[in-house]
C-alpha positions in Angstrom: 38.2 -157.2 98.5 35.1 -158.4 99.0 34.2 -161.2 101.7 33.3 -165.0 99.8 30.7 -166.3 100.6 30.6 -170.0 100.6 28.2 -172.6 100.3 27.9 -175.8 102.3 28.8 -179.3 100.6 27.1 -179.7 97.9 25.0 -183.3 97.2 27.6 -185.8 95.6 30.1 -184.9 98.5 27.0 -184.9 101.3 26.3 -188.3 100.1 29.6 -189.3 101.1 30.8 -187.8 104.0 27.5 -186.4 105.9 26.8 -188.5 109.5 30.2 -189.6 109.3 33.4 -188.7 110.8 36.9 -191.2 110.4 37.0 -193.6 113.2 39.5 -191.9 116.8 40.4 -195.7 118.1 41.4 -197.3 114.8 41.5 -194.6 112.2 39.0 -196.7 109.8 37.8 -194.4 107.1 34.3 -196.6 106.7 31.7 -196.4 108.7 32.2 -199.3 110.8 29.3 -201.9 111.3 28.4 -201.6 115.3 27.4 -205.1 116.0 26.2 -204.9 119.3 22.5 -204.9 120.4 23.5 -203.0 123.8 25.5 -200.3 124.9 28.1 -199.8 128.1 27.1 -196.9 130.6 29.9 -195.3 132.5 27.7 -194.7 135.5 24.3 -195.5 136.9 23.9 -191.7 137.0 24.0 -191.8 132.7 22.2 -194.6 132.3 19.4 -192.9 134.5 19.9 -190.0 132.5 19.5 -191.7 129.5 16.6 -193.6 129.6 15.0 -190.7 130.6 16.2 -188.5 127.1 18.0 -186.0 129.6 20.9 -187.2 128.0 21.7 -188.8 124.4 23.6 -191.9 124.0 22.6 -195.6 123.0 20.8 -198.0 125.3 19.8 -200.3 122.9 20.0 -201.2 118.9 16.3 -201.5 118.8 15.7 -197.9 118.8 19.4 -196.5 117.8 22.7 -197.4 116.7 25.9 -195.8 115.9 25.8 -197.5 111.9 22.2 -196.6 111.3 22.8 -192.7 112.8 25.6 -192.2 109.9 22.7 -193.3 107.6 19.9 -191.2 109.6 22.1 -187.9 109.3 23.3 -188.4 106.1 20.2 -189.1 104.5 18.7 -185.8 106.5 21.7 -183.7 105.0 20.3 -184.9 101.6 16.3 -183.9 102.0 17.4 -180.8 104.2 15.3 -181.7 107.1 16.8 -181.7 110.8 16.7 -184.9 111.3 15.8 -188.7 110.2 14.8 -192.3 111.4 15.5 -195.6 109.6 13.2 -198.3 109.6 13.0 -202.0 108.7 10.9 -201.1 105.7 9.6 -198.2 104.2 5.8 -199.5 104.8 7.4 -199.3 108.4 8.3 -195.6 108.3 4.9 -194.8 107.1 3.6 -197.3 110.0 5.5 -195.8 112.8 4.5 -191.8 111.0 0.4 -192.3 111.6 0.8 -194.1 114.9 3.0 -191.1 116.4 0.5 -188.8 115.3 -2.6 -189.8 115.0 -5.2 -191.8 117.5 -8.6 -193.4 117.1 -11.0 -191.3 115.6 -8.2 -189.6 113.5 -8.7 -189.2 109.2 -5.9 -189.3 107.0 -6.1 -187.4 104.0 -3.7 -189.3 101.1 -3.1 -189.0 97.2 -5.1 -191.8 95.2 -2.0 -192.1 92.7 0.4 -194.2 95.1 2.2 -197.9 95.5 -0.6 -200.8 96.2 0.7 -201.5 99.5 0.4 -198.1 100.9 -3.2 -198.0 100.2 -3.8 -201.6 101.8 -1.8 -199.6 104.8 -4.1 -196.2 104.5 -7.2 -197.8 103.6 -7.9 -201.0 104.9 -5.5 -201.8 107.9 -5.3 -198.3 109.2 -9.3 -198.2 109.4 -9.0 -201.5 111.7 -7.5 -199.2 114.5 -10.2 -196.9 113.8 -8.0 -194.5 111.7 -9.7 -193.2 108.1 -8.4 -192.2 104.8 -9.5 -190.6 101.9 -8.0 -191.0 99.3 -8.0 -188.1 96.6 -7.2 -187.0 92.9 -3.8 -185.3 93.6 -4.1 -183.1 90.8 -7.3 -181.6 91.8 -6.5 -178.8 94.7 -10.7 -178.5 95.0 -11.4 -182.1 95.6 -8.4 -181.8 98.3 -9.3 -179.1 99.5 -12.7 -180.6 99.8 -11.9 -183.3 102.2 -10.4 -182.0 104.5 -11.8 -182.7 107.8 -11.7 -181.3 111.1 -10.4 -184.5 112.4 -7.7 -184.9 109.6 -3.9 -184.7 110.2 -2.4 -186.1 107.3 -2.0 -185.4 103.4 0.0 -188.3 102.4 1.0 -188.5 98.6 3.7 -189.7 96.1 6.2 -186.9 94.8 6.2 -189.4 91.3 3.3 -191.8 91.4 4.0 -195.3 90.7 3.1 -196.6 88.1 1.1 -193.5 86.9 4.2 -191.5 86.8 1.7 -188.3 87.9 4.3 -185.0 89.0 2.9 -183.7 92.2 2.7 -180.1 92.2 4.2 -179.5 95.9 4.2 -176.1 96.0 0.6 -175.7 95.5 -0.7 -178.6 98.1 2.3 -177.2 100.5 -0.2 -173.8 100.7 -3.6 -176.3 101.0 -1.9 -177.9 103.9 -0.1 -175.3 105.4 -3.3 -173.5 105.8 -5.0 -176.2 106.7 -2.3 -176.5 109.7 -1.6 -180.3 108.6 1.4 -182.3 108.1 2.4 -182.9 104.5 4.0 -185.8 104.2 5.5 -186.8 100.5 7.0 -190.2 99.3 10.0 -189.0 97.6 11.4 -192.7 96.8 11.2 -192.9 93.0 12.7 -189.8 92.7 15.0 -189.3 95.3 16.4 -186.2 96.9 18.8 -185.8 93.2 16.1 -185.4 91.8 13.6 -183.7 93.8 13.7 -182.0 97.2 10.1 -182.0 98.5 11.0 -179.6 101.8 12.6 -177.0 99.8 9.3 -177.0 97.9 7.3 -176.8 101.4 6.8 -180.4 102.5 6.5 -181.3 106.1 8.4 -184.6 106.2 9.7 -187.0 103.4 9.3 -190.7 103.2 11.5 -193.5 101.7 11.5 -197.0 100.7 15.6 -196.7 100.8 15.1 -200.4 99.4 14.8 -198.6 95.8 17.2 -196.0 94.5 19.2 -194.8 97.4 20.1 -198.8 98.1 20.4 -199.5 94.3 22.0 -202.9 94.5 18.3 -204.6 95.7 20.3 -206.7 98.7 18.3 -205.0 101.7 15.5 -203.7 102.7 14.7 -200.3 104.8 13.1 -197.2 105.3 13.6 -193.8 106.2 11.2 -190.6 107.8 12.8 -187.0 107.3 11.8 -184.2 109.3 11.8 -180.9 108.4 11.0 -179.3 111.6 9.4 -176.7 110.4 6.0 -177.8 111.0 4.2 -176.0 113.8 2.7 -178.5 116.5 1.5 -176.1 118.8 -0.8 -174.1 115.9 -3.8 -175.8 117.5 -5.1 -178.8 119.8 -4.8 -181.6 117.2 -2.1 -183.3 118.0 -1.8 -183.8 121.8 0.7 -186.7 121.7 3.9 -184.0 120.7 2.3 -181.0 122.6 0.8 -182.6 125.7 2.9 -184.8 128.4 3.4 -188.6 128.1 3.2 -190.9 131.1 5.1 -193.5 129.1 8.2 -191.6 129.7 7.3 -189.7 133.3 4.6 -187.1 131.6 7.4 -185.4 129.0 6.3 -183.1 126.9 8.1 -183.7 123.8 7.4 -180.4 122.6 8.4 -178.0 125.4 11.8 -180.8 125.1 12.8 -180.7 121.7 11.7 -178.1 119.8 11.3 -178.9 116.2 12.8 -182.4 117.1 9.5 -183.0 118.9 8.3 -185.8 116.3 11.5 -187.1 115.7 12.0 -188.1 119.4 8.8 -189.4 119.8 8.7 -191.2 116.8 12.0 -192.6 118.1 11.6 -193.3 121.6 7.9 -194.7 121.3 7.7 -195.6 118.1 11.1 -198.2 117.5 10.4 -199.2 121.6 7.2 -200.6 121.1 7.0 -201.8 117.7 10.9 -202.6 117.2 10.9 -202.3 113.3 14.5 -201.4 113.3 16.6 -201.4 110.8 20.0 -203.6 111.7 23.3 -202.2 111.4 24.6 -204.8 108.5 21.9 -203.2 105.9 22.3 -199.3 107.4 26.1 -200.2 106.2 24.8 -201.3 102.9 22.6 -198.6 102.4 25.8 -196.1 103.4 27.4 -197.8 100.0 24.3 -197.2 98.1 23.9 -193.7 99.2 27.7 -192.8 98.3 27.0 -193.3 94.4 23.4 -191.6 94.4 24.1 -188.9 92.3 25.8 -190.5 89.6 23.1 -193.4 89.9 20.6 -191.3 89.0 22.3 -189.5 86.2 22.8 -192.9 84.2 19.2 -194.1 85.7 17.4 -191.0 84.0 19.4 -190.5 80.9 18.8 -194.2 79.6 15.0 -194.1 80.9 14.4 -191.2 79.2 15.9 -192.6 76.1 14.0 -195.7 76.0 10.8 -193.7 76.6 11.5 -192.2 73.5 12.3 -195.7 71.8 9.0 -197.4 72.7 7.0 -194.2 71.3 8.1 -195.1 68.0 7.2 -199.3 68.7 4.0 -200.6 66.3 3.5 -202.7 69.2 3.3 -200.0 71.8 -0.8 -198.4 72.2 0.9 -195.2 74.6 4.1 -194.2 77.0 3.9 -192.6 80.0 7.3 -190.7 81.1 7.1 -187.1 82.0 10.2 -186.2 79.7 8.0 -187.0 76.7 6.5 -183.8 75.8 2.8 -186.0 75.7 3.1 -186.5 79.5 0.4 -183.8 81.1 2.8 -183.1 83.7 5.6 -182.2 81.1 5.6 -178.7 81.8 5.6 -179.2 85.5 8.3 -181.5 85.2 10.4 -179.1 83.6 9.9 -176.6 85.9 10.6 -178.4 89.4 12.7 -181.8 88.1 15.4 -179.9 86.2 17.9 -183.3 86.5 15.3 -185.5 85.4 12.0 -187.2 86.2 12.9 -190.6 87.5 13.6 -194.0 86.0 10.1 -195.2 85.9 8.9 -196.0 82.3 5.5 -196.8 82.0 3.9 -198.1 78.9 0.3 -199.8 77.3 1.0 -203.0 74.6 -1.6 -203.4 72.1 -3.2 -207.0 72.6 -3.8 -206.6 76.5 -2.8 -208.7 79.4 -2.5 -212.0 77.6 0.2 -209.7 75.5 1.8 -207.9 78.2 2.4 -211.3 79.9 4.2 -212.7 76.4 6.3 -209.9 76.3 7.7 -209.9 79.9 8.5 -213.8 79.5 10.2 -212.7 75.9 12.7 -210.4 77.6 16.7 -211.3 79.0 18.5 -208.5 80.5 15.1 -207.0 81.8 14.6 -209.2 85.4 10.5 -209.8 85.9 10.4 -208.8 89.7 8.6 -206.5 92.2 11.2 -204.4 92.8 12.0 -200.9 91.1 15.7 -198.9 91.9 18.0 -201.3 91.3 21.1 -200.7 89.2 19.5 -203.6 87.1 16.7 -203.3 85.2 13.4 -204.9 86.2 10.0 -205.1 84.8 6.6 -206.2 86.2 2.4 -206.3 85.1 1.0 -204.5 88.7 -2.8 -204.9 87.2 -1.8 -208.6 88.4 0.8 -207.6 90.8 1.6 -205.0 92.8 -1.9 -203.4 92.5 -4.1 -206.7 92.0 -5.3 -206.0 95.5 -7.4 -203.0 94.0 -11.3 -203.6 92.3 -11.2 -203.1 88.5 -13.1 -200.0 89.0 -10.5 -198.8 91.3 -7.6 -199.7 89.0 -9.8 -198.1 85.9 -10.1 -195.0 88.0 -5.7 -194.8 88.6 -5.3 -195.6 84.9 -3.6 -198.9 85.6 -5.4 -201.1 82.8 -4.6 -204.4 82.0 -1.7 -203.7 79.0 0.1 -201.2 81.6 3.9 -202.4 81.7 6.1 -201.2 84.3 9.7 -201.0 83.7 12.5 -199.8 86.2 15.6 -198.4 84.1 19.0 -199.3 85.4 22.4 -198.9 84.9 23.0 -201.1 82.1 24.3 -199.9 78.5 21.0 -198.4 77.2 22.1 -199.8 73.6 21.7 -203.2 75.0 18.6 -202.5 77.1 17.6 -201.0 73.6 18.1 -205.1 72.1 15.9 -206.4 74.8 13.3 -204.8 74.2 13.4 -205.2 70.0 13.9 -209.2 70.5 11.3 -209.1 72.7 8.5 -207.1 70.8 9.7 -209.2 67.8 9.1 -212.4 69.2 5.7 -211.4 70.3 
């Protein structure tokens, strides 16, 4: 007989059980919430040990805590990567990313398609700490290829832009990067790891606003950086702050330390120490609730969006629909291929009669809630020319295809033949 081979837990079961193990004192079977902003040491000897990463253990909730580790691992288990770090926000994950690895004098590389507030992060208050960004077509491999500077060690893009709903070809800008011996850092947040699992497909390290899907009640904010640890530090001289000794924790080399943990560590011990956007224990416990019910989430999340895509193709009122299961999406075919459960909840969709229409139709609707949000189980709707993006120049916005009649709407969890009503009453009434 021949010897079975098994696999390892597959995702609905990970996103219950991974980072956790039952409670030895009182048997609880949740993760309890650790409440405490310090932790005992049995000795001076361990504390010593400790603080100096000889030894791991909790000193303080600023930079760990037993709660938020559940969520670290078992958000890791989900994205494959080694390890992970939860943050206050997910603009704080992408904070605490550039200022582990990059210094003064350091150029970012980023996708052009991505949420307004990351480009005010990239472009504007990045470059006040002397730190530049380009920011690129993500679809065209020459232009990236292009810009790519000597000095750069970062391609930063979204793995579904919002509110362009572009599908980034990973694979392809995994080879750009890798050759180029820089990180590759994708925003996975609309999609999820359900959906899409950009180190499979040869990113470095994911990103999350976990305020979105993987929360999915919209009660707390956070953020999360995966690792995959397979990106090679010591390829070249770029990046002396994981490969060369740090005095702020007696000259360590993080490298020669922790392997392919190097970033995470450093990330960890410099980067929630000294800029203390931690995420607290209450929301890593809501966050564990949220992640338990991902995958079936998502199912309901996709199947109504991609039904009410269809629905507004057929609306008088409606100028054009952007969701890559319509076959009129460019990205359709590359959808297909690399988002087999689905391309996201995202619809996106122009109203003839502009902004002054747009505007009508968002006050019209009842079920839909008009908020900057997108992931929750309910579903949400927003105008980002005058939002989320109204930061950008009209040229800027012209350029990223977000025009004044662009309508964003975030699918929940609803009945879709209700969300279905909404919408009619509300194109009716216009």
């Amino acid at each position: 007989m021949k010897e079975k081979k098994f696999k390892g837990p597959a995702f609905n079961t990970l996103s219950v059980h991974a980072g956790q193990k039952p409670d030895d004192e009182h048997k609880a079977r949740a993760v309890p919430i650790y409440q405490s902003s310090a932790y005992l040491f049995e000795s001076t000897k361990e504390a010593s040990s400790v603080f100096n990463l000889e030894k791991d253990g909790h000193i303080y909730s600023r930079i760990s805590n037993p709660t938020v580790s559940a969520l670290e691992e078992r958000l890791a288990s989900l994205e494959n990567g080694i390890g992970a770090l939860c943050t206050a926000s997910g603009q704080a994950a992408l904070h605490i990313l550039v200022a582990t690895i990059m210094s003064a004098g350091d150029h970012i590389l980023s996708s052009n398609r991505i949420y307004g507030g990351t480009r005010n992060l990239l472009g504007l208050t990045m470059k006040r700490f002397g730190i530049e960004t380009t920011f690129v077509n993500p679809n065209d491999f020459k232009e990236i290829k292009q810009n790519i500077q000597k000095n750069t060690k970062l391609f930063f893009a979204e793995s579904l832009s919002n509110p362009s709903l572009d599908v980034l070809d990973i694979n392809k800008i995994s080879k750009i990067t890798e050759e180029a011996n820089i990180p590759f850092v994708v925003d996975n947040t609309i999609l999820t790891p359900f959906l899409c699992n950009p180190i499979l497909l040869g990113a470095s390290m994911v990103i999350h606003s976990i305020t979105k899907f993987i929360g999915g009640h919209g009660i707390a904010v956070g953020g999360a950086l995966i690792d995959s640890g397979k990106f090679d530090w010591s390829k070249s001289k770029k990046f002396p702050n994981i490969t060369e000794p740090y005095e702020g924790y007696n000259n360590i080399n993080y490298l020669d330390e922790f392997g392919p943990a190097a970033f995470l560590s450093r990330a960890r011990s410099e980067g929630l120490r000294d800029f203390g956007c931690t995420l607290s224990p209450q929301d890593a416990f809501y966050f564990l609730l949220g992640v338990e019910t991902l995958g079936p989430r998502m199912m309901k999340h996709v199947s109504n969006a991609e039904y009410i895509a269809s629905f507004l193709t057929g609306v008088d009122q409606v100028k054009w629909v952007l969701h890559p299961s319509l076959k009129s999406h460019k990205n359709h075919k590359l959808a297909n291929k690399f988002l087999p459960k689905g391309s996201g909840a995202i619809v996106s969709f122009g109203i003839k009669g502009g902004k002054e229409r747009a505007s009508e139709f968002i006050e019209n609707l009842k079920i839909f809630s008009h908020l900057a949000n997108i992931g929750d189980a309910k579903s949400l709707v927003i105008h980002p020319a005058t939002t989320t993006h109204a930061q950008l120049s009209n040229k800027e916005l012209k350029k990223l295809g977000i025009s004044e009649d662009l309508i964003r709407l975030s699918i929940g969890i609803e009945d879709v033949e209700d969300l279905i009503k909404d919408l009619k009453q509300a194109f009716k009434n216009l």
